[in-house]
C-alpha positions as CSV (number, residue, x, y, z in Angstrom):
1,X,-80.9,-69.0,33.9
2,X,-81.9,-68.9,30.4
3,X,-81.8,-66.7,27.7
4,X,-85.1,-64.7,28.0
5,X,-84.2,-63.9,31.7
6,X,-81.0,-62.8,30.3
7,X,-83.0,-60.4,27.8
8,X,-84.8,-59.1,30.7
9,X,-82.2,-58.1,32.1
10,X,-80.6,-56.4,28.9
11,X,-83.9,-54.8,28.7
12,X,-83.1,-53.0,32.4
13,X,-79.5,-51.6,31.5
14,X,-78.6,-52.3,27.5
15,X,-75.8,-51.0,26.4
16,X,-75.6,-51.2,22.7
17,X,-79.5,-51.0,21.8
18,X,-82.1,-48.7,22.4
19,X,-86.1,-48.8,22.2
20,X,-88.9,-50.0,23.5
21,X,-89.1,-53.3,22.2
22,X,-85.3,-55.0,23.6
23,X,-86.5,-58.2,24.2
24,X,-88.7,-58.7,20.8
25,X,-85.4,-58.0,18.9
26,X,-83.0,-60.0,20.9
27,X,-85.6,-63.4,20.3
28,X,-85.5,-62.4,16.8
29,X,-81.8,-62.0,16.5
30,X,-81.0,-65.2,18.4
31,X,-83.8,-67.3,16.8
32,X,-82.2,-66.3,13.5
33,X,-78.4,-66.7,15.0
34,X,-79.2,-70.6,16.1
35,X,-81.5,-71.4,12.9
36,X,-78.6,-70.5,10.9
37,X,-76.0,-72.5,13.0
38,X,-78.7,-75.7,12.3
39,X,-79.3,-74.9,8.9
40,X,-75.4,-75.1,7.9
41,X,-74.6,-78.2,10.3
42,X,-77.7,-80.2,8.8
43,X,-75.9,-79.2,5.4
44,X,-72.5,-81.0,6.7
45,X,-71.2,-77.4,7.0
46,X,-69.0,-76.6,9.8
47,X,-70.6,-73.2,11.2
48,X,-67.5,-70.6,11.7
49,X,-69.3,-68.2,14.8
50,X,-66.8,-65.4,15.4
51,X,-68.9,-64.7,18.8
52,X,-68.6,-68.9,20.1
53,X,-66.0,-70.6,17.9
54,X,-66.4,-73.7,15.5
55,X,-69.5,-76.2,15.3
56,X,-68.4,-79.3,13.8
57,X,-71.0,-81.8,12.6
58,X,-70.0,-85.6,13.5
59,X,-72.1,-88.9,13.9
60,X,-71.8,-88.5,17.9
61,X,-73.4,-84.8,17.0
62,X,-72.0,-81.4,17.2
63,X,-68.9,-81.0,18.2
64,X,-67.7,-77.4,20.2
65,X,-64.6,-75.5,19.5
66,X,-64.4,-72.4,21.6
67,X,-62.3,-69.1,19.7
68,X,-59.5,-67.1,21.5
69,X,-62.4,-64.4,21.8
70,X,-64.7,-66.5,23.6
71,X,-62.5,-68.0,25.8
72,X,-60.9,-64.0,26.5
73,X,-64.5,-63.4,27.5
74,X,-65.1,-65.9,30.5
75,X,-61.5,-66.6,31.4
76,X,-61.7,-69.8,30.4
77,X,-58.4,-72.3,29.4
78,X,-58.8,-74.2,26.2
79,X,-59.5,-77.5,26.6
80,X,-61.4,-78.6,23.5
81,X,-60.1,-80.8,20.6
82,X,-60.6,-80.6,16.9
83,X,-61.9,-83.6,15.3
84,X,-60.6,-84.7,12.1
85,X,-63.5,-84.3,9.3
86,X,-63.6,-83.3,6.2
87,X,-66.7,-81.0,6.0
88,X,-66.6,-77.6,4.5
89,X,-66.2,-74.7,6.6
90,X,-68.5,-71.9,6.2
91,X,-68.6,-68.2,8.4
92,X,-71.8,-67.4,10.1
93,X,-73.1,-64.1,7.5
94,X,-74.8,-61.2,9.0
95,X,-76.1,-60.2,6.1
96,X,-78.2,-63.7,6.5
97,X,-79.1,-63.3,9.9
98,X,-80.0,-59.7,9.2
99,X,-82.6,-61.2,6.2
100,X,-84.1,-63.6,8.6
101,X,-85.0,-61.4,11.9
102,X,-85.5,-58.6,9.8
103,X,-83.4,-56.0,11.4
104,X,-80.4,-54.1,9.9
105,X,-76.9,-55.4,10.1
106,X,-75.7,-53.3,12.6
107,X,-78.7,-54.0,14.9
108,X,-77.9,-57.7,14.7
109,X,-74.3,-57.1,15.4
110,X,-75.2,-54.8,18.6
111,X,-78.3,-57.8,20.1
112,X,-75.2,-60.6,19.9
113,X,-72.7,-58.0,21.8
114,X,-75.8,-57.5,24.5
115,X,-76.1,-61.3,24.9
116,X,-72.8,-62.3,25.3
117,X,-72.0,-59.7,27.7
118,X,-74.5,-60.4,29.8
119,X,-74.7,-63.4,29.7
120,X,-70.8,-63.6,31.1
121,X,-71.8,-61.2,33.6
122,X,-74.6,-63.4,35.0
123,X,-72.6,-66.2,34.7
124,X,-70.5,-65.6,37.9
125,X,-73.2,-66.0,40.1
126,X,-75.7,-67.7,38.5
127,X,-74.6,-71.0,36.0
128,X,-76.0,-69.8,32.8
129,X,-77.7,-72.7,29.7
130,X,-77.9,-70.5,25.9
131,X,-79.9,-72.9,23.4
132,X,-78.1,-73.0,20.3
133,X,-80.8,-75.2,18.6
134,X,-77.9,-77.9,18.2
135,X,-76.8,-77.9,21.9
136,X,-77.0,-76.5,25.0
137,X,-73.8,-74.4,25.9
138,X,-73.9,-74.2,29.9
139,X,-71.6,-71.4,31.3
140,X,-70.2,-70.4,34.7
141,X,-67.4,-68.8,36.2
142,X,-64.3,-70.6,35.4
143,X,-65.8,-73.3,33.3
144,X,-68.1,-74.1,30.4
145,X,-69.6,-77.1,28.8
146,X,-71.4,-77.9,25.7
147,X,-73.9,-80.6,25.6
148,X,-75.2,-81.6,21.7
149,X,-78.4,-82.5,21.3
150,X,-78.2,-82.8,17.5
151,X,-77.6,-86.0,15.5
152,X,-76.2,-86.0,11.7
153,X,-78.3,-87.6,9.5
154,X,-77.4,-89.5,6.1
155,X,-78.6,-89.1,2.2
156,X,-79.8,-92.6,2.5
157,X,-81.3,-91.9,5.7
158,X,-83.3,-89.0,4.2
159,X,-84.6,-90.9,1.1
160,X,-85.8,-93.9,3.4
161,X,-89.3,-91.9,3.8
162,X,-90.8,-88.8,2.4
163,X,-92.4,-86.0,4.2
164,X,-96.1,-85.7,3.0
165,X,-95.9,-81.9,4.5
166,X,-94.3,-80.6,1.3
167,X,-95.9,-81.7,-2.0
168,X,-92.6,-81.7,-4.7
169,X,-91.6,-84.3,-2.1
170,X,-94.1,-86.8,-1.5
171,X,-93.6,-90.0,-3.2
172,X,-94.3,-89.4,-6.3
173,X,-92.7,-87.8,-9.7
174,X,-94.1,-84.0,-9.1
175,X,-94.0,-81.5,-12.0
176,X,-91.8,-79.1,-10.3
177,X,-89.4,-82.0,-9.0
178,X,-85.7,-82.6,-11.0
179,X,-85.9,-86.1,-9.9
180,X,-87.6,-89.0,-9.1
181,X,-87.9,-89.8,-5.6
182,X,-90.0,-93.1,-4.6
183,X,-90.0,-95.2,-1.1
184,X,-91.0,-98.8,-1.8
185,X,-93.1,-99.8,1.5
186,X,-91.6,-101.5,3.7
187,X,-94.7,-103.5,5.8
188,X,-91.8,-105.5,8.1
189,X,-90.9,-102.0,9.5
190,X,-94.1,-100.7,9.6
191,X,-96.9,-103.7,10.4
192,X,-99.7,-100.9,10.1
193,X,-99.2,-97.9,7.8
194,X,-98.7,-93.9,9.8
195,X,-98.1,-95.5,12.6
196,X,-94.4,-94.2,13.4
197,X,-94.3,-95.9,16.9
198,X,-93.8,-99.5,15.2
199,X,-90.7,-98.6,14.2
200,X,-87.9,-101.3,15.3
201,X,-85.3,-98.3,15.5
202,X,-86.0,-96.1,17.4
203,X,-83.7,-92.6,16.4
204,X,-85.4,-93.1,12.8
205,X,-88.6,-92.1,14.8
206,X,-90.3,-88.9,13.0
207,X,-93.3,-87.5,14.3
208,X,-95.3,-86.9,10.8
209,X,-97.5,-89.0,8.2
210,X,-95.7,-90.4,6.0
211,X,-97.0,-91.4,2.7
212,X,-95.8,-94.2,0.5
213,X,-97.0,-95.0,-3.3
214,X,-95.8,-96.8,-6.0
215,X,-93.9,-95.2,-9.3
216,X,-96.5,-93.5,-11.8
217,X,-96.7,-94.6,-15.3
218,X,-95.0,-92.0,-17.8
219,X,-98.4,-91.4,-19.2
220,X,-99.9,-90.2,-16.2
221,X,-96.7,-88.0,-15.7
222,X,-97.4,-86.4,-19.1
223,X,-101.2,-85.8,-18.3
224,X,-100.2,-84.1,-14.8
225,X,-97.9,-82.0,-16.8
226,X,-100.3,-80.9,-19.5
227,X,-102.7,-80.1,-17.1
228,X,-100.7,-78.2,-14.9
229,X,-99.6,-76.7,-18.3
230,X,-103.0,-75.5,-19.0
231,X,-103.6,-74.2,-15.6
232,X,-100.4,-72.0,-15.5
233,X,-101.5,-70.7,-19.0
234,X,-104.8,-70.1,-18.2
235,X,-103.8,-68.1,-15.1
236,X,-101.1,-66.0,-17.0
237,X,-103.7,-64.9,-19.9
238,X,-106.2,-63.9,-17.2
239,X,-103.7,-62.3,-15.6
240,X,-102.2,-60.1,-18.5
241,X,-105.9,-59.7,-19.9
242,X,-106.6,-57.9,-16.0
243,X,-103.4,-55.7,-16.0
244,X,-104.2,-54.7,-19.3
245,X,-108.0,-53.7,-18.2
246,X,-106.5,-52.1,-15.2
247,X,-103.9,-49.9,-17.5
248,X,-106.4,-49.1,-19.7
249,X,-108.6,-48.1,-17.2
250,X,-105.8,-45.9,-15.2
251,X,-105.4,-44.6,-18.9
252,X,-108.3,-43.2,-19.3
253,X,-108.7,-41.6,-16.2
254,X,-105.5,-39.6,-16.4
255,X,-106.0,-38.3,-19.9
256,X,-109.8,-37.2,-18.2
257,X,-107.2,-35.2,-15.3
258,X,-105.0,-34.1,-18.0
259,X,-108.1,-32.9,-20.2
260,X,-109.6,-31.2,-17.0
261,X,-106.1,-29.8,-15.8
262,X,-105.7,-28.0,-19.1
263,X,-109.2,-26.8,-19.6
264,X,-109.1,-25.3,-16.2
265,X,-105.4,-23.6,-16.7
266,X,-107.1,-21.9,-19.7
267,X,-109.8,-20.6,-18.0
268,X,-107.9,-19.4,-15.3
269,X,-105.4,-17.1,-17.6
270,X,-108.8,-15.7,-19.4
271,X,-110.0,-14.9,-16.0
272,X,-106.6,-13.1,-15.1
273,X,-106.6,-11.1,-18.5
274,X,-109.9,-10.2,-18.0
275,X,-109.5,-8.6,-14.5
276,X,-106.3,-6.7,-15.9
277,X,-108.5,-5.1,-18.3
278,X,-110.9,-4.6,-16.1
279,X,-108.8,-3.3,-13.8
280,X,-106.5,-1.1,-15.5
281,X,-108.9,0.1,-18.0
282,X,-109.6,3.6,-15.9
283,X,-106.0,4.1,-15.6
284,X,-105.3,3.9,-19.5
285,X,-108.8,6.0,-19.7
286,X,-106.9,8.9,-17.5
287,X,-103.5,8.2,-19.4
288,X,-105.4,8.7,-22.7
289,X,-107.0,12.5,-21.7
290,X,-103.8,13.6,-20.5
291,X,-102.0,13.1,-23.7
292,X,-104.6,14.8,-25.1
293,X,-105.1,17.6,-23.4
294,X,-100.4,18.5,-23.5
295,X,-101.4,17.6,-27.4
296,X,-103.7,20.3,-27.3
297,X,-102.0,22.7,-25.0
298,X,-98.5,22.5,-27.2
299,X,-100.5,23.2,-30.0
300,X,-102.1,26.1,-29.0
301,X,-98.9,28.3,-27.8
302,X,-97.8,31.1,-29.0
303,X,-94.4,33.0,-28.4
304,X,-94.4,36.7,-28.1
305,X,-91.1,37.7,-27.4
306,X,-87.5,36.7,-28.6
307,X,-86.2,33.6,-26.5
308,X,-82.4,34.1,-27.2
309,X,-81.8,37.6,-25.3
310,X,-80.9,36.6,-22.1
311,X,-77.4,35.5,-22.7
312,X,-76.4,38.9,-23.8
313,X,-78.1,40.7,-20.9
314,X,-76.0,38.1,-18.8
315,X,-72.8,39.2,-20.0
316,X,-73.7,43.2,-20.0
317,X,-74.2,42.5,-16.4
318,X,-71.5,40.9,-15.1
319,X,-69.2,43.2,-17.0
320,X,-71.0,45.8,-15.1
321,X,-70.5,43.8,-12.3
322,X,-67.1,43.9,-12.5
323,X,-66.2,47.4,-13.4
324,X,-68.2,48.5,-10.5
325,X,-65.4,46.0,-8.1
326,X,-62.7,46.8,-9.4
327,X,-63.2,50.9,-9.0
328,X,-64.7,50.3,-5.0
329,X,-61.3,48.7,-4.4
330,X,-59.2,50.8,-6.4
331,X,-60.5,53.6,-4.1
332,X,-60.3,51.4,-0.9
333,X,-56.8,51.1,-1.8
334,X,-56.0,54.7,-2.4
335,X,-57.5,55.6,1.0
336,X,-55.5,53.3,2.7
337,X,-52.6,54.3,1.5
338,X,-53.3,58.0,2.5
339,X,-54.2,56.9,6.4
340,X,-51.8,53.9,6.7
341,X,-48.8,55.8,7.5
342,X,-50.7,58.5,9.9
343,X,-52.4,55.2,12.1
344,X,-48.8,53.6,12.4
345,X,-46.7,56.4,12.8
346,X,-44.2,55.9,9.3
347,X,-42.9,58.9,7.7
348,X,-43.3,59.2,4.4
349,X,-40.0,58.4,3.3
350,X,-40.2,55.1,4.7
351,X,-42.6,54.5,2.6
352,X,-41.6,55.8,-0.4
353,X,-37.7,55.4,-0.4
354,X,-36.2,51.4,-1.3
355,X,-36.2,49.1,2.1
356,X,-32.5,48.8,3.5
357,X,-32.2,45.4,2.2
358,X,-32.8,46.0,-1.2
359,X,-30.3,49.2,-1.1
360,X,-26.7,48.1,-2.4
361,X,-23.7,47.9,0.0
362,X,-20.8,49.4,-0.6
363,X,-19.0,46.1,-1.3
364,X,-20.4,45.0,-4.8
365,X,-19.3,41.5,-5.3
366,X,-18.2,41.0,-8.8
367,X,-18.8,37.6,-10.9
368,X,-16.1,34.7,-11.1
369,X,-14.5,34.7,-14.7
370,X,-13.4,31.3,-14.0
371,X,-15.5,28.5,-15.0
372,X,-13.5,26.0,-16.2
373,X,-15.2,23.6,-13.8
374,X,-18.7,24.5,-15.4
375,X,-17.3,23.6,-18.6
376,X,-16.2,20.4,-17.3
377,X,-19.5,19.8,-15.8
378,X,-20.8,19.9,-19.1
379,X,-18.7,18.1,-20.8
380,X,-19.1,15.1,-18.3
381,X,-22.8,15.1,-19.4
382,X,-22.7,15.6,-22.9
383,X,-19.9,12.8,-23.0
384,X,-22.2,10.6,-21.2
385,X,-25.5,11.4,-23.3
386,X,-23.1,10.9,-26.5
387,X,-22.4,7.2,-24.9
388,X,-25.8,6.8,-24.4
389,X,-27.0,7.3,-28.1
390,X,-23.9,5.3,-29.0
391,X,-24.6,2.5,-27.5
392,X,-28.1,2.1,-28.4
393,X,-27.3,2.7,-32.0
394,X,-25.0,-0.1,-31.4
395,X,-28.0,-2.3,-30.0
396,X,-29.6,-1.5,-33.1
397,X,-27.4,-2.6,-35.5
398,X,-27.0,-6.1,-33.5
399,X,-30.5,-6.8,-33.2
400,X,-30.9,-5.8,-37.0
401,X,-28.2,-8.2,-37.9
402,X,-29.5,-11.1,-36.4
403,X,-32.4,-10.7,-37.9
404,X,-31.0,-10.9,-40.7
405,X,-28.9,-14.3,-39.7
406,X,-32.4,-16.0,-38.8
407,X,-34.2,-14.6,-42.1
408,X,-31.3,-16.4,-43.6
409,X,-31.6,-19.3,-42.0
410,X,-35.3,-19.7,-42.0
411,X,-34.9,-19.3,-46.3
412,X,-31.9,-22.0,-45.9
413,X,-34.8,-24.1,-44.2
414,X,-37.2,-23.5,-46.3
415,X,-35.5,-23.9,-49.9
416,X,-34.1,-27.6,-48.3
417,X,-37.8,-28.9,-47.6
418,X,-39.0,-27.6,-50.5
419,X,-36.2,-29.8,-52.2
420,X,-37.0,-32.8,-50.4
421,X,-40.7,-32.1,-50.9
422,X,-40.0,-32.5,-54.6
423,X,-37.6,-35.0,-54.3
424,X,-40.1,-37.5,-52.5
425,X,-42.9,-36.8,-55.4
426,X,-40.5,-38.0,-57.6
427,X,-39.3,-40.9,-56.1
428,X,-43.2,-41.8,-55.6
429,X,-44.1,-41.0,-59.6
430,X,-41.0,-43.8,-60.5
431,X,-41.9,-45.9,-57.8
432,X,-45.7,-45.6,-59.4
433,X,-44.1,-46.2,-62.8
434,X,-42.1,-49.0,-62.3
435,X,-44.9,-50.3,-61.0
436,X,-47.3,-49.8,-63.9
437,X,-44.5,-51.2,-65.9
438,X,-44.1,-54.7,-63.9
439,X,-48.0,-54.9,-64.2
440,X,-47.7,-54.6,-67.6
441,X,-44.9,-57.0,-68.4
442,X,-47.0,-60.1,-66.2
443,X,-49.9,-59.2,-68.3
């Protein structure tokens, strides 16, 4: 089982991603995954994958070392040595990955957690093969196995022949090279030239043309420079002399929106004012009439009586008013007073005499002459508001006196920095002095 079958089956139950297009992402992610693991082992790199483990570039090939994590994953007991090299070790980025499928970071990250734990799913009943672009990684249930299928390849190895696919590399001293690269022919290796097959060793086998020339003369150099010179400079004026057209262009057509803009803003508010006019001109007509007409009306009036009566016609009344009370219930009175005693059967000398609690008993009580405790009473309190004015008098006199003490002090204060004050202009005129003096006695 490989790994699109595995994607398939991600596709049917994922766990970490959704969508509709799984198996597009997972090929991109893992295309990008491996092409980074090649990239940094034909760079002499060793590839740090927190997912597998270490990928160690030797001259046998690439070299496996599984990580605690990987090893957690499938149950698998460590059985892998380090080699001893001394290539640089370099994480596998996200971030890079990320750039080359073209999917977020956190997408990448979820695609690699779908993989791997599927893949060690499947792998207990079917042996599982991953293609790492370097190797083949073959896993089953209790055991795995990595197969390399990549070969390290020299500096000198990579300078024996020159790709004629890319141009800065093709034999000759390009413009845009930094250095000279030139393969002398070699016609006991090759009997017939592009013919790769001739080859007497066979790993050196490449499946391109190859193209092999001779150095150029530093005159021709300078001739492919100026002209290429010429040809970037031509190209840049033509290019500055378009975006300037287009600007002017884009320039002229926005002041034309910006003319047309304002032109019609103004005729809009003329519009609107007119239609208020228009509008509210009846309104102002009718407004206009009706000041006339009070204008006229207040004009025309004339008063024939005296306006300030009525407050004395109030008063007669209601003085009126009152008399008039005050006699109805003075006879009310009177008439009840004659039939009250005949409806509730009183005599009149019940009435008329003082009631029996208001008459006096034959024991008078007479009035204490003693009162010393009265007098004491008030002595007590006259004692205590005499304290009272005492002691705030006393208050008084405190809080005046240490006024006084701070005035005192604060003059005491002020009299001593006024002496230092002076003192210190002093010392600075003799200092100033003495100094005018030396001058003069050098000169």
């Amino acid at each position: 089982m490989h790994e699109k079958e595995i994607f398939k089956q991600v596709e049917k139950s994922p766990k970490y991603l959704s969508g509709n297009e799984i198996i597009r992402t997972l090929t991109k992610v893992w295309s990008a995954y491996t092409k980074l693991i090649r990239s940094l082992l034909s760079s002499h790199k060793t590839a740090i994958s927190q997912e597998f483990g270490k990928f160690i570039p030797t001259a046998q090939g690439a070299h496996f070392v599984p990580n605690s994590f990987f090893l957690s994953l499938g149950n698998y007991s460590a059985k892998s040595i380090t080699p001893a090299t001394s290539t640089t070790e370099q994480h596998l980025s996200y971030s890079s990955i990320s750039l080359a499928s073209g999917y977020s970071k956190e997408i990448c990250i979820n695609s690699l957690k779908e993989i791997l734990s599927s893949a060690f799913l499947l792998c207990k009943s079917n042996p599982i093969t991953l293609d790492l672009k370097i190797g083949q990684l073959h896993l089953r249930s209790f055991e795995f196995q990595f197969s390399s299928g990549y070969k390290s390849v020299s500096t000198a190895e990579k300078l024996e022949a020159t790709n004629v696919a890319n141009p800065n590399d093709i034999g000759h001293f390009s413009t845009s090279a930094k250095r000279f690269k030139s393969v002398p022919p070699n016609p006991k290796a090759i009997p017939w030239p592009y013919l790769p097959g001739f080859y007497e060793d066979s790993s050196k086998k490449l499946g391109k043309k190859f193209n092999f020339e001779e150095q150029p003369s530093p005159l021709q150099l300078l001739e492919e420079h100026k002209k290429q010179i010429k040809v970037k400079n031509h190209k840049k004026y033509t290019k500055t002399k378009e975006e300037k057209k287009e600007g002017q262009i884009l320039a002229n057509l926005a002041n034309h929106q910006m003319a047309e803009d304002r032109e019609s803003k103004v005729n809009k508010a003329k519009a609107l004012q007119e239609l208020f006019v228009h509008g509210n001109k009846s309104q102002i007509d009718s407004h206009h009439l009706q000041k006339e007409e009070k204008k006229v009306e207040k004009n025309s009036e004339k008063y024939d009586f005296f306006p300030f009566v009525y407050g004395s016609k109030l008063e007669e009344y209601q003085q009126q008013l009152k008399s008039d009370l005050r006699a109805e219930m003075k006879a009310k009175m009177e008439n009840d007073k004659k039939e009250f005693p005949a409806k509730q059967g009183i005599t009149e000398e019940y009435t008329t005499s003082f009631p029996v609690f208001l008459k006096q008993d034959k024991y008078v009580p007479s009035r204490r002459v003693e009162n010393t405790h009265v007098k004491a009473a008030m002595g007590n309190a006259l004692n205590r508001y005499e304290n009272e004015l005492n002691s705030l008098k006393v208050k008084k006199i405190q809080e005046h006196q240490r006024e006084k003490i701070q005035e005192d002090i604060d003059k005491v204060y002020e009299e001593q920095g006024k002496a230092k004050f002076k003192q210190a202009i002093n010392q600075n005129k003799d200092f100033l002095l003495q100094q005018i003096e030396e001058n003069v006695k050098f000169k």
